[in-house]
PyMOL Python script that loads the backbone (N, CA, C, O; Angstrom):
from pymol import cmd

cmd.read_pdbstr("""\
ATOM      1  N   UNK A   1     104.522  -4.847 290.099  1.00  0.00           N
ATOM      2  CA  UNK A   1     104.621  -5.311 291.460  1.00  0.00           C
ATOM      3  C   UNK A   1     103.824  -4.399 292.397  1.00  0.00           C
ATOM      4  O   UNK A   1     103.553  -4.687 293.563  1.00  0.00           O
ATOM      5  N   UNK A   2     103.521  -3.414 291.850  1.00  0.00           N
ATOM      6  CA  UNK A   2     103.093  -2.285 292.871  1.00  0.00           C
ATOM      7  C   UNK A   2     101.320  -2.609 292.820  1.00  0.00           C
ATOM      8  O   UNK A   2     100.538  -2.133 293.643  1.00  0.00           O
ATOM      9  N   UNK A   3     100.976  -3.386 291.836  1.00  0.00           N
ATOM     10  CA  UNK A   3      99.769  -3.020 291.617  1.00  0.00           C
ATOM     11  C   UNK A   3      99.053  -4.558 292.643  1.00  0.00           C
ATOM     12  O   UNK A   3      97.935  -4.798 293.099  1.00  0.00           O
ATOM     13  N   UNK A   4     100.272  -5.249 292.651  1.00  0.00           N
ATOM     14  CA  UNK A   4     100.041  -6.425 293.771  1.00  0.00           C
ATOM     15  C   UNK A   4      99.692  -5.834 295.007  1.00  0.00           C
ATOM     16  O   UNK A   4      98.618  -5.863 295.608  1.00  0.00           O
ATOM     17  N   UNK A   5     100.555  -5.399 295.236  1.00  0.00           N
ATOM     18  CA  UNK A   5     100.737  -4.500 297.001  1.00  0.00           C
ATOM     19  C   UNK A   5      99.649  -3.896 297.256  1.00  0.00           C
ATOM     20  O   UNK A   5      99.156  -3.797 298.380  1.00  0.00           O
ATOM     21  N   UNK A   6      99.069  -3.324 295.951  1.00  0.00           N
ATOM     22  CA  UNK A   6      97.666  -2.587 296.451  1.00  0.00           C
ATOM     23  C   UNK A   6      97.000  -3.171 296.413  1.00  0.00           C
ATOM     24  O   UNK A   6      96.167  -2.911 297.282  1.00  0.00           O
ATOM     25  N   UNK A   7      96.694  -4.184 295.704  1.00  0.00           N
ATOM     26  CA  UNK A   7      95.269  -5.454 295.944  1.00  0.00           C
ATOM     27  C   UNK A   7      95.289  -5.736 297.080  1.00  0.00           C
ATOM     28  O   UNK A   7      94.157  -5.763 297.564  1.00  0.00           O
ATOM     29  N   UNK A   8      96.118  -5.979 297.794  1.00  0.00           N
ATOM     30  CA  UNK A   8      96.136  -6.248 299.437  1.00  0.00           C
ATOM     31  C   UNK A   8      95.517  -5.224 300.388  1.00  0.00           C
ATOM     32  O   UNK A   8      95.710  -5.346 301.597  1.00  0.00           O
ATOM     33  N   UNK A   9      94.773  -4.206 299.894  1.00  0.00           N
ATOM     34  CA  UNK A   9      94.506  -3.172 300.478  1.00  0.00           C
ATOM     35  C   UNK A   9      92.934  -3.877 300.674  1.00  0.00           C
ATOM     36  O   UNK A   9      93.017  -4.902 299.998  1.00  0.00           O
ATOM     37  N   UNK A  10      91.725  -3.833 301.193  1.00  0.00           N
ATOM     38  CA  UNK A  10      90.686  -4.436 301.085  1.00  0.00           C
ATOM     39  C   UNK A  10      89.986  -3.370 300.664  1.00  0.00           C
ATOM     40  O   UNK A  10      88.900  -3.724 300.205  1.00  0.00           O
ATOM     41  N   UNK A  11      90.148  -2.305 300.634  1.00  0.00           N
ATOM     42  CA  UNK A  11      89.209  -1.381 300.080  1.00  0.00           C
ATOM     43  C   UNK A  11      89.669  -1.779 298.491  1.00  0.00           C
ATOM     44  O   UNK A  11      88.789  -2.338 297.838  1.00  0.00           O
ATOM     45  N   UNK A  12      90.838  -1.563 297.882  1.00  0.00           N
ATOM     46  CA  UNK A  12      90.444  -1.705 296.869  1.00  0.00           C
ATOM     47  C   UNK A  12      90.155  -2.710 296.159  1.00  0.00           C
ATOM     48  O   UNK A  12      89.461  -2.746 295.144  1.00  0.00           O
ATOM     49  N   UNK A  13      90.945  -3.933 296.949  1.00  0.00           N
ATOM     50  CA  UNK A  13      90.586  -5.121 296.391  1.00  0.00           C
ATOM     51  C   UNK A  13      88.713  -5.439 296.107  1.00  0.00           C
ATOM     52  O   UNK A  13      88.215  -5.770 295.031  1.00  0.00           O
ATOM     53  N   UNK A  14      87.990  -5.220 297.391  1.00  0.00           N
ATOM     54  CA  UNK A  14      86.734  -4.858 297.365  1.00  0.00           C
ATOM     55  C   UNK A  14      86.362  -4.097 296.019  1.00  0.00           C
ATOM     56  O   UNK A  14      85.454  -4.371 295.234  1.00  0.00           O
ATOM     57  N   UNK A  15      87.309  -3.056 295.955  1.00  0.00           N
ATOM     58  CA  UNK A  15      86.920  -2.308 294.591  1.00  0.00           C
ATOM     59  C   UNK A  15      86.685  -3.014 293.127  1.00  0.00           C
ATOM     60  O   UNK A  15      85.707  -2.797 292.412  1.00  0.00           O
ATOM     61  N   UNK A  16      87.850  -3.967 292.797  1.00  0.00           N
ATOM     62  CA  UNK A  16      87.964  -4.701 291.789  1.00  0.00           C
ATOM     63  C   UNK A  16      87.157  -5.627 291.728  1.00  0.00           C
ATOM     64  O   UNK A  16      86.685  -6.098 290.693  1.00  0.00           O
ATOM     65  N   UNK A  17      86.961  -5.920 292.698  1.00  0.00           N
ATOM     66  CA  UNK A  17      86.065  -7.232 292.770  1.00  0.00           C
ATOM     67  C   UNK A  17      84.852  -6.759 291.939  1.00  0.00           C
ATOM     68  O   UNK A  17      84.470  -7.137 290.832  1.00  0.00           O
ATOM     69  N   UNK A  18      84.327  -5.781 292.819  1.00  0.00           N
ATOM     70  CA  UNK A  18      83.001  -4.763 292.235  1.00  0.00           C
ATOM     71  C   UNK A  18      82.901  -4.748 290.696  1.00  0.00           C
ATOM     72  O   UNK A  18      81.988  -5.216 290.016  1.00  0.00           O
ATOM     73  N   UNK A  19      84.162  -4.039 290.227  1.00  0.00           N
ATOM     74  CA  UNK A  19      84.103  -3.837 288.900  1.00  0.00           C
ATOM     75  C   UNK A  19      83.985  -5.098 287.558  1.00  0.00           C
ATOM     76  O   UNK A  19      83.578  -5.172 286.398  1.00  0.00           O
ATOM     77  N   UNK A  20      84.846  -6.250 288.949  1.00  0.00           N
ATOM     78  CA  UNK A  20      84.247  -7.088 287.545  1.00  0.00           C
ATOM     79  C   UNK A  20      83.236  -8.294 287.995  1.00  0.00           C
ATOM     80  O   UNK A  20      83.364  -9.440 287.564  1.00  0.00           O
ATOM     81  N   UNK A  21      82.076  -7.840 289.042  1.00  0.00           N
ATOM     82  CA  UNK A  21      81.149  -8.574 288.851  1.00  0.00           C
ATOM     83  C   UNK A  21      80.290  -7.628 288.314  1.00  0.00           C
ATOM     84  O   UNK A  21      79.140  -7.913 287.979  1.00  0.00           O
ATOM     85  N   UNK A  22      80.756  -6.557 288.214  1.00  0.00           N
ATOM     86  CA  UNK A  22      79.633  -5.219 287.364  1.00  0.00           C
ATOM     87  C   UNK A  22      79.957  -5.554 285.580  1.00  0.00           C
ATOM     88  O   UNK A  22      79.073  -5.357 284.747  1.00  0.00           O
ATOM     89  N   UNK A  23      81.086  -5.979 285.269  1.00  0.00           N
ATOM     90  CA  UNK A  23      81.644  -6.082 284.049  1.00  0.00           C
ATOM     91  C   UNK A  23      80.875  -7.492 283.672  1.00  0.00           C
ATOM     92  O   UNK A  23      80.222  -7.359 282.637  1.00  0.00           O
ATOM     93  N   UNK A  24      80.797  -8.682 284.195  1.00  0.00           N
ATOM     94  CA  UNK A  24      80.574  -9.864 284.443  1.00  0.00           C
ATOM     95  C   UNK A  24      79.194  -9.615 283.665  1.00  0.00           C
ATOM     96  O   UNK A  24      78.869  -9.774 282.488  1.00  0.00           O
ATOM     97  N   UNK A  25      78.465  -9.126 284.884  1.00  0.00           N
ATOM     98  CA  UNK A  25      76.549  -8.965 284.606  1.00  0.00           C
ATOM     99  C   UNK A  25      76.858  -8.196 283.099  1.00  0.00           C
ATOM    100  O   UNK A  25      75.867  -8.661 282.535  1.00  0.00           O
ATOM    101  N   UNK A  26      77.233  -7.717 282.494  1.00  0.00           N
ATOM    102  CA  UNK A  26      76.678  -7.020 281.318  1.00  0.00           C
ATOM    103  C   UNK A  26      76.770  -8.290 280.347  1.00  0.00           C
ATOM    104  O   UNK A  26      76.000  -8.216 279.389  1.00  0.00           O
ATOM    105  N   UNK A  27      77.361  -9.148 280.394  1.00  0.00           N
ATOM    106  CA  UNK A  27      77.269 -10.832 280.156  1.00  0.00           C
ATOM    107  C   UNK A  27      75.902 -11.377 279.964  1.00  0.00           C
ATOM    108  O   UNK A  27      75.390 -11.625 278.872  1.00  0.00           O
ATOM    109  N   UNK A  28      75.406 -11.525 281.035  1.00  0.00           N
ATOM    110  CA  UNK A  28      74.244 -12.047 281.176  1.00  0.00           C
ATOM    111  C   UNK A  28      72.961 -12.058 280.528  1.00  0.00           C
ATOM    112  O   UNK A  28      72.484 -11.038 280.032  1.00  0.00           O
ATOM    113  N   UNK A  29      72.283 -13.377 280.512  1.00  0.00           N
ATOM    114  CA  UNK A  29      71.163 -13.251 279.263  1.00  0.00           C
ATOM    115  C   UNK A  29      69.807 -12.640 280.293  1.00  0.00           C
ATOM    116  O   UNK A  29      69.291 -13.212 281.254  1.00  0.00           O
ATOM    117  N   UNK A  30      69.442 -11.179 279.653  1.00  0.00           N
ATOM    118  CA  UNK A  30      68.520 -11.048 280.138  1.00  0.00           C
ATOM    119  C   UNK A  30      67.608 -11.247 280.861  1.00  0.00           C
ATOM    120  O   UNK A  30      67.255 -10.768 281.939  1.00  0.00           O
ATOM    121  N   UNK A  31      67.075 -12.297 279.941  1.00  0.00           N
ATOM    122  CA  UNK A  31      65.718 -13.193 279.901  1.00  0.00           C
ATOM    123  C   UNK A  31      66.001 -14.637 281.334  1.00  0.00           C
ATOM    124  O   UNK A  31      65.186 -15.465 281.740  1.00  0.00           O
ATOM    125  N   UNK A  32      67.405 -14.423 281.739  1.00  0.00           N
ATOM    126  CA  UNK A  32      67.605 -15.884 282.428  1.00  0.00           C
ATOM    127  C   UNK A  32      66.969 -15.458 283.893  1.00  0.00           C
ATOM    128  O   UNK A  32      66.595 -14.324 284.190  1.00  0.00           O
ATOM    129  N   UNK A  33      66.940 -16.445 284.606  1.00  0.00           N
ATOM    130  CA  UNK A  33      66.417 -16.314 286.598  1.00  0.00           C
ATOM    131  C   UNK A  33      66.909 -16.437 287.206  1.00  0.00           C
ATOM    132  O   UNK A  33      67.627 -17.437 287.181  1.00  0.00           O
ATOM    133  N   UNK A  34      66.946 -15.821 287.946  1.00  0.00           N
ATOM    134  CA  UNK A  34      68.581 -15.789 289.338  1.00  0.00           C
ATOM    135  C   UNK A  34      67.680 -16.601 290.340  1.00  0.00           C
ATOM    136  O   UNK A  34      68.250 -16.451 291.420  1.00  0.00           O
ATOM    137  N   UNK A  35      66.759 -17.250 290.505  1.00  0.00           N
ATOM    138  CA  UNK A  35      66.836 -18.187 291.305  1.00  0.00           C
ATOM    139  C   UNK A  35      66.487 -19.652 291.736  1.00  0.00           C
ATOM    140  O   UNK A  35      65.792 -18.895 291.058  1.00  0.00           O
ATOM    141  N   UNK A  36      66.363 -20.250 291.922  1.00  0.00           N
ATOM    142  CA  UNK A  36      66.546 -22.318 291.463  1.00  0.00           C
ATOM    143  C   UNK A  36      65.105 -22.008 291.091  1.00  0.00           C
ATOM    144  O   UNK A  36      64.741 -22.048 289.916  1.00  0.00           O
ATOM    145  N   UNK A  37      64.130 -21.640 292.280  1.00  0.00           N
ATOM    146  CA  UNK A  37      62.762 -22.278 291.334  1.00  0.00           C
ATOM    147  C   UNK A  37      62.017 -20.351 290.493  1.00  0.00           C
ATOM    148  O   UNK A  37      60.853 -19.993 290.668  1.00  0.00           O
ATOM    149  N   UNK A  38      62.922 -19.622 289.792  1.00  0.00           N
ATOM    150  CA  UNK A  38      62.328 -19.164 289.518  1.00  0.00           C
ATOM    151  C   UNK A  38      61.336 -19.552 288.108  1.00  0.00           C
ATOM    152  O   UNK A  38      60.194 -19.234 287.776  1.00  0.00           O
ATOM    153  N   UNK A  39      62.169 -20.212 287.629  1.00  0.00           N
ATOM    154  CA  UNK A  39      61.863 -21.119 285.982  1.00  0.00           C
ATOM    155  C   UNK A  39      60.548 -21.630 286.430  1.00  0.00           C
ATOM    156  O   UNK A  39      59.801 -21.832 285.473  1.00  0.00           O
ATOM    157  N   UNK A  40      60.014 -21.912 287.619  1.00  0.00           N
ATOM    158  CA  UNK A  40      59.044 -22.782 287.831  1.00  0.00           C
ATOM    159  C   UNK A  40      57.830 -21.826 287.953  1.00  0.00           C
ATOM    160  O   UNK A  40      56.697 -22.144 287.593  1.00  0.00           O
ATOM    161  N   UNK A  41      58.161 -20.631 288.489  1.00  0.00           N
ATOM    162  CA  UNK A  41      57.052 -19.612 289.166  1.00  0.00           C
ATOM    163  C   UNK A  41      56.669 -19.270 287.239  1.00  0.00           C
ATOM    164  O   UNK A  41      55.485 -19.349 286.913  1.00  0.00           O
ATOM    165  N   UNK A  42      57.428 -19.018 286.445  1.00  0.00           N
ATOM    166  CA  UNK A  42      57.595 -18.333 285.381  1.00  0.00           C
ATOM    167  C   UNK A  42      56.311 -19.023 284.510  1.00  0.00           C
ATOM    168  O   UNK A  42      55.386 -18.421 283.966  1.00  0.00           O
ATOM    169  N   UNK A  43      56.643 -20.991 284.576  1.00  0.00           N
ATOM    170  CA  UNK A  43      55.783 -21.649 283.708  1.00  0.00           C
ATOM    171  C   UNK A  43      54.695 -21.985 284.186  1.00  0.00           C
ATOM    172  O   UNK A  43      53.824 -22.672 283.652  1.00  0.00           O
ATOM    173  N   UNK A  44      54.706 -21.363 285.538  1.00  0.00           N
ATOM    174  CA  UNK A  44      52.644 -21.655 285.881  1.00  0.00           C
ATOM    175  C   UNK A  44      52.042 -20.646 285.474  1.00  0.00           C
ATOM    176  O   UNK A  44      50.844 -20.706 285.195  1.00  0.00           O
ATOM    177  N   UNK A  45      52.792 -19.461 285.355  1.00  0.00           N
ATOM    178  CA  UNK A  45      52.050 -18.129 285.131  1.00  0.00           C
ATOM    179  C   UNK A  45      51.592 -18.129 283.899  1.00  0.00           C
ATOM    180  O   UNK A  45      50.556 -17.664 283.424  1.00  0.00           O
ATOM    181  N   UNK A  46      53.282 -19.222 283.003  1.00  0.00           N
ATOM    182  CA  UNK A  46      52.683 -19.266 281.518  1.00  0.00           C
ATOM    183  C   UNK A  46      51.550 -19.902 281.253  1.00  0.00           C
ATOM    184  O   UNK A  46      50.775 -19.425 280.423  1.00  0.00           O
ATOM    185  N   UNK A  47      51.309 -20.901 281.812  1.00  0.00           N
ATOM    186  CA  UNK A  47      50.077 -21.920 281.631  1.00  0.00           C
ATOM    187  C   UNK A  47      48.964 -21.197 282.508  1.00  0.00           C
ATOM    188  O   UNK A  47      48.005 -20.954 281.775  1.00  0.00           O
ATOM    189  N   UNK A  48      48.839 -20.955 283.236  1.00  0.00           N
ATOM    190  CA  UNK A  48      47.751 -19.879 283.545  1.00  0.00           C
ATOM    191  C   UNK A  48      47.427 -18.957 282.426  1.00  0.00           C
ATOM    192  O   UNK A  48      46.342 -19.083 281.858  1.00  0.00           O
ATOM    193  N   UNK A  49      48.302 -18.008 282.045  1.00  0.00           N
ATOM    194  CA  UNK A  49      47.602 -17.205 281.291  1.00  0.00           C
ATOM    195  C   UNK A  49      47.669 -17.862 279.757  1.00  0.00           C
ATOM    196  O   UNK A  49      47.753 -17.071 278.818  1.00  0.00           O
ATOM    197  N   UNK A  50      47.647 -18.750 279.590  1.00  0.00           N
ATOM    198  CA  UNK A  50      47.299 -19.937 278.332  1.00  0.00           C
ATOM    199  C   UNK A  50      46.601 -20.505 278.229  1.00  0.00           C
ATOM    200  O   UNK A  50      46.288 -20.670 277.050  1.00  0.00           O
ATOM    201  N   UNK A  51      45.730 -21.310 279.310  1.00  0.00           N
ATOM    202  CA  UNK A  51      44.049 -21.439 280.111  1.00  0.00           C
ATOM    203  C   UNK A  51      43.309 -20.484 279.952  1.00  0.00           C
ATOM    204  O   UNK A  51      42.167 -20.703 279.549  1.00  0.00           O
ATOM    205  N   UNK A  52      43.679 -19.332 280.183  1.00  0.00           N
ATOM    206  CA  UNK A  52      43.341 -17.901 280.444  1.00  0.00           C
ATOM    207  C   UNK A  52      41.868 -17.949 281.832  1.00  0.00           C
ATOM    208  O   UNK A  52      40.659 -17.719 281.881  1.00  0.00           O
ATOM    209  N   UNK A  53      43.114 -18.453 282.867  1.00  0.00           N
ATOM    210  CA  UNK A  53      42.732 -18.743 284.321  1.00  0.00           C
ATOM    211  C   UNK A  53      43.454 -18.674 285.589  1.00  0.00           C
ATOM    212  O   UNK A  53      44.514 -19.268 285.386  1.00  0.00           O
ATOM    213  N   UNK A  54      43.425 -18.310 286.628  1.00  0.00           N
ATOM    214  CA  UNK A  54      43.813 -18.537 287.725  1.00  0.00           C
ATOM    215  C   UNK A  54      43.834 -19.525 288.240  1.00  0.00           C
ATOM    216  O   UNK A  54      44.753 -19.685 289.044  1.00  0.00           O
ATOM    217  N   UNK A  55      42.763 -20.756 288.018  1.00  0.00           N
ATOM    218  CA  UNK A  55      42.735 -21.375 288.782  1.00  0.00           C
ATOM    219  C   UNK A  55      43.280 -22.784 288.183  1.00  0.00           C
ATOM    220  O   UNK A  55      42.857 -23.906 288.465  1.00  0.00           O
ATOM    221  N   UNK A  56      44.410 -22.415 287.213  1.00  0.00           N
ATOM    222  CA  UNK A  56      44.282 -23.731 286.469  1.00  0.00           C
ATOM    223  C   UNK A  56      45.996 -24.112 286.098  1.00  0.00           C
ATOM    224  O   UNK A  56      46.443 -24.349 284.976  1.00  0.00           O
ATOM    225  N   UNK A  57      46.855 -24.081 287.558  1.00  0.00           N
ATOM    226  CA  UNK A  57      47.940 -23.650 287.553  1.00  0.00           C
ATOM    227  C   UNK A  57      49.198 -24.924 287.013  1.00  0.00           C
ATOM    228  O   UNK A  57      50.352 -25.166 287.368  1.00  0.00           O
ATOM    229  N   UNK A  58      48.553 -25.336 286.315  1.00  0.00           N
ATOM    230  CA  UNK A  58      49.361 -27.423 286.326  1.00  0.00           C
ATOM    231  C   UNK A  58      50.394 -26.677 284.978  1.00  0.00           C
ATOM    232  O   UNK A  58      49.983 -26.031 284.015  1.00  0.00           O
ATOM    233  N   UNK A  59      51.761 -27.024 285.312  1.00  0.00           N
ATOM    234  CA  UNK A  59      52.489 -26.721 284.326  1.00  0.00           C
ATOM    235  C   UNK A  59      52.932 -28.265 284.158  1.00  0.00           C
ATOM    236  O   UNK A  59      54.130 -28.511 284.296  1.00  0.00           O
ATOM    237  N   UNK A  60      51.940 -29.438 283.837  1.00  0.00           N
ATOM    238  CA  UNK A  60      52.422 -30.603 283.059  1.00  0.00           C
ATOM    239  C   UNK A  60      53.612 -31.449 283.204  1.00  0.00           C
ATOM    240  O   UNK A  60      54.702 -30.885 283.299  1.00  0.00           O
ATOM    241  N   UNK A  61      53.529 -33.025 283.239  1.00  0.00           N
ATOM    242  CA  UNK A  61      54.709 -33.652 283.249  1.00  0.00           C
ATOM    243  C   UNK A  61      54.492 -34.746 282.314  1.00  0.00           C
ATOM    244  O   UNK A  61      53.807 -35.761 282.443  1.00  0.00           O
ATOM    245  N   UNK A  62      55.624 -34.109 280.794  1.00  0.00           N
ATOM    246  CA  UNK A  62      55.561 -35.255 279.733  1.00  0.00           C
ATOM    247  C   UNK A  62      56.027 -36.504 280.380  1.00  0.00           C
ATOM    248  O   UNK A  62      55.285 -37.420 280.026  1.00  0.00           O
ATOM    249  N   UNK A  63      56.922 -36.897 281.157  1.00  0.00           N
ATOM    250  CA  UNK A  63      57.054 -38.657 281.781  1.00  0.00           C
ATOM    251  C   UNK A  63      56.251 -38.793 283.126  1.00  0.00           C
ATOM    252  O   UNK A  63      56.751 -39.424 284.058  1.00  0.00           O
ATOM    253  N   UNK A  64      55.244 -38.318 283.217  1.00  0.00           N
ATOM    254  CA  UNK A  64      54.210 -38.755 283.794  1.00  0.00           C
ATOM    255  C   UNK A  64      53.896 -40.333 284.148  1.00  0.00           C
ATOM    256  O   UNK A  64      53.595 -40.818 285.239  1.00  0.00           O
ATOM    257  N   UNK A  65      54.106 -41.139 282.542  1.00  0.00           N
ATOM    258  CA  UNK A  65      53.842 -42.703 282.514  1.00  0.00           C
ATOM    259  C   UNK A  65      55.018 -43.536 282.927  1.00  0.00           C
ATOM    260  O   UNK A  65      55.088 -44.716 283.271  1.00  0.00           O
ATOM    261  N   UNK A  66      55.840 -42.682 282.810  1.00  0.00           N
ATOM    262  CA  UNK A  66      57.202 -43.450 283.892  1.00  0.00           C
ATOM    263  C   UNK A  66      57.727 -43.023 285.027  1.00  0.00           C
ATOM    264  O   UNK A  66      58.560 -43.634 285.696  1.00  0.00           O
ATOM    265  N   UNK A  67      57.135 -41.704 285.330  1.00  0.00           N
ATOM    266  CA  UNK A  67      57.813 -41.366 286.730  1.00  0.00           C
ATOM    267  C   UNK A  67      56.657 -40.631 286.993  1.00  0.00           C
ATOM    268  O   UNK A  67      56.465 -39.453 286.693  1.00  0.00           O
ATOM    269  N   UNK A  68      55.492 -41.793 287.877  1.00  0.00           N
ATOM    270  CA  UNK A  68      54.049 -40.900 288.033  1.00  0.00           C
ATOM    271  C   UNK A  68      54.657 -40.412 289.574  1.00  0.00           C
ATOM    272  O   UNK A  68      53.718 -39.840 290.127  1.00  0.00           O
ATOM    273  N   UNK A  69      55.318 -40.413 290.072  1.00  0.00           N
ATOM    274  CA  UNK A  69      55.973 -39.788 291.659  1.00  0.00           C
ATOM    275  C   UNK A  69      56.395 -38.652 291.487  1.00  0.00           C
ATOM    276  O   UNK A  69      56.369 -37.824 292.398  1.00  0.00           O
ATOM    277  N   UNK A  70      56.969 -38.332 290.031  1.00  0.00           N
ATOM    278  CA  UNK A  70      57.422 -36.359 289.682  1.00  0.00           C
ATOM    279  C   UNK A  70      59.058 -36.554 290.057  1.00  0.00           C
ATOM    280  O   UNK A  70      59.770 -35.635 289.652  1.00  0.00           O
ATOM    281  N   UNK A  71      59.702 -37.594 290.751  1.00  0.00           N
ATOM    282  CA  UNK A  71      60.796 -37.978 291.084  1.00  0.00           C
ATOM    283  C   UNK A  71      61.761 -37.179 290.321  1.00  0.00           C
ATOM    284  O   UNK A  71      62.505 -36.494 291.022  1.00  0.00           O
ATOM    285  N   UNK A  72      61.949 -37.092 288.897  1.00  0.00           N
ATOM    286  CA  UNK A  72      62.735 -36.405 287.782  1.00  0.00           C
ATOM    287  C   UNK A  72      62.555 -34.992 287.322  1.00  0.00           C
ATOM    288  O   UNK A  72      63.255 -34.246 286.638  1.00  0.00           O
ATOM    289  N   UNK A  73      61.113 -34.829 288.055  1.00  0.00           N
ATOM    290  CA  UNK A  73      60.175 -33.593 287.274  1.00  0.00           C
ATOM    291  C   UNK A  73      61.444 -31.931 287.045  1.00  0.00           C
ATOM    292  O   UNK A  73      61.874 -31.223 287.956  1.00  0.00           O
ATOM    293  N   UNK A  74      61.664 -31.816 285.824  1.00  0.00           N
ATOM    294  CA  UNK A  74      62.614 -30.795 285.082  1.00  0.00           C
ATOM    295  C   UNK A  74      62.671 -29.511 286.186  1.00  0.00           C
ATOM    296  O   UNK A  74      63.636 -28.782 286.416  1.00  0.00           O
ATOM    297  N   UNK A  75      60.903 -29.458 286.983  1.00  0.00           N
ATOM    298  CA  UNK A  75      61.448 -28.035 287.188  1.00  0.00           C
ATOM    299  C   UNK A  75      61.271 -28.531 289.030  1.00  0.00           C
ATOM    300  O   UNK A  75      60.886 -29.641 289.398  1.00  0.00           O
ATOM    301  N   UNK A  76      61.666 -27.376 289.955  1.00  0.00           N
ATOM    302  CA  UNK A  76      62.572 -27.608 291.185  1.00  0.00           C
ATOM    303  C   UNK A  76      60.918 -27.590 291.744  1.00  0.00           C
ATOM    304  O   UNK A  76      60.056 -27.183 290.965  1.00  0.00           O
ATOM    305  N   UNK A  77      60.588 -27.987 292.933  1.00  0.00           N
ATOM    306  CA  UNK A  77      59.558 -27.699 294.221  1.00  0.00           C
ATOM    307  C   UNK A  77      58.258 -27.790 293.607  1.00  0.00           C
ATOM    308  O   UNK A  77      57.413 -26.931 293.861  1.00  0.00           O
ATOM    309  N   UNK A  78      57.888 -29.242 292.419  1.00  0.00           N
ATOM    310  CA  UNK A  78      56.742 -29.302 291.877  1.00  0.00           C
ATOM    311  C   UNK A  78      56.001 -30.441 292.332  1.00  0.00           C
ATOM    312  O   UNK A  78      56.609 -31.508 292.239  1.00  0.00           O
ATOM    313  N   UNK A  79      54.971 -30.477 292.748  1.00  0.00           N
ATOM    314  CA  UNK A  79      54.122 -31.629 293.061  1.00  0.00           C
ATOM    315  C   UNK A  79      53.043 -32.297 292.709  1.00  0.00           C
ATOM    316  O   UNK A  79      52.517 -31.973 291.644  1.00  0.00           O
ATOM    317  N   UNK A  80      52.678 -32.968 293.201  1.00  0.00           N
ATOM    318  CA  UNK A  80      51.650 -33.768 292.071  1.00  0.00           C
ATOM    319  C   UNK A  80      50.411 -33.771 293.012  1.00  0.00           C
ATOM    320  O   UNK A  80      50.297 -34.500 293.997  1.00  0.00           O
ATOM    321  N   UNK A  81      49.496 -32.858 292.582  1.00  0.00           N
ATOM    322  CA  UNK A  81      48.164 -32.508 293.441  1.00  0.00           C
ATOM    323  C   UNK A  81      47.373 -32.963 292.645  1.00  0.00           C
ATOM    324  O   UNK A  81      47.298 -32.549 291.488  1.00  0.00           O
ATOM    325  N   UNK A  82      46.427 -34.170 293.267  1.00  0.00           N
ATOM    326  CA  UNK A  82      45.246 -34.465 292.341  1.00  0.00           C
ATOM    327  C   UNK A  82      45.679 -35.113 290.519  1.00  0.00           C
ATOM    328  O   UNK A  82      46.149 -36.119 289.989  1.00  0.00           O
ATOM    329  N   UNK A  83      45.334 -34.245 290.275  1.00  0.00           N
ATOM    330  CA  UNK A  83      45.391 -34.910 288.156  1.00  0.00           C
ATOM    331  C   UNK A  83      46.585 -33.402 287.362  1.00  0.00           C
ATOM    332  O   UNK A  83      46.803 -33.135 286.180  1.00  0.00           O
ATOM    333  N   UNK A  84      47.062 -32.786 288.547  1.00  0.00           N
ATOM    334  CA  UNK A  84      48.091 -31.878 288.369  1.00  0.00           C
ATOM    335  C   UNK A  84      49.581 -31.663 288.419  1.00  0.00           C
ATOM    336  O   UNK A  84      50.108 -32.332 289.308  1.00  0.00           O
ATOM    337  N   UNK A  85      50.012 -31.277 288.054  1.00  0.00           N
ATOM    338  CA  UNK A  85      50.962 -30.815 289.057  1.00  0.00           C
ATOM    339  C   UNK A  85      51.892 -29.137 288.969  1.00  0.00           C
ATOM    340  O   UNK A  85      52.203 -28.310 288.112  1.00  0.00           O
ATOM    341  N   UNK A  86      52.007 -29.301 290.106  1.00  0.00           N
ATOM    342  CA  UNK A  86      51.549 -27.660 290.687  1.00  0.00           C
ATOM    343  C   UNK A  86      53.054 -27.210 291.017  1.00  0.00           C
ATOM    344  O   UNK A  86      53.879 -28.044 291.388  1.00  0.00           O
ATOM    345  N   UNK A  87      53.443 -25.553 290.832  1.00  0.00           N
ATOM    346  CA  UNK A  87      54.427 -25.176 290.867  1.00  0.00           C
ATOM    347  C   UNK A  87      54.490 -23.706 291.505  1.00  0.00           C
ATOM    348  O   UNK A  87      54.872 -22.673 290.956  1.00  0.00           O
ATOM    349  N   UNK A  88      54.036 -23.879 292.745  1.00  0.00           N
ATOM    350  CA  UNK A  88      53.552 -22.605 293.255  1.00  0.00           C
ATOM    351  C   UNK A  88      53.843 -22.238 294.574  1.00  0.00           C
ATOM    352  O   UNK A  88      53.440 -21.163 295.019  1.00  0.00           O
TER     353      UNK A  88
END
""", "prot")
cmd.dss("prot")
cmd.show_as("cartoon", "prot")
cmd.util.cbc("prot")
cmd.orient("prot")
């Protein structure tokens, strides 16, 4: 009961909190992106340096022939420039 009474304290509650979003992250897959379009920044860079170009930034849309608008397109803030589409 006592250990209730002190959670009500905001310092320490603050405290716990800390510890288990610190406990939480040791969870986490490395390799993942903390943010909506980071997945997107990730696969132009891949396809850039797979071109082995700068200027050639189209990370591709396999349903292209059914959704030529990008309407569905997998990754977040991608558009359809020209014969591309761009994620940048």
């Amino acid at each position: 009961m006592r250990v209730l009474t002190s959670l009500r304290r905001p310092v320490v509650a603050a405290l716990v909190l800390l510890l288990a979003y610190g406990a939480l992250s040791l969870l986490l897959d490395s390799h993942g992106f903390l943010g909506t379009d980071t997945g997107g920044k990730v696969a132009t860079l891949a396809s850039m340096q797979a071109h082995d170009t700068w200027t050639h930034p189209d990370v591709g849309f396999w349903a292209e022939a059914w959704d030529p608008t990008g309407r569905v397109h997998g990754l977040i803030y991608t558009a359809h420039i020209g014969d591309q589409w761009i994620n940048v």
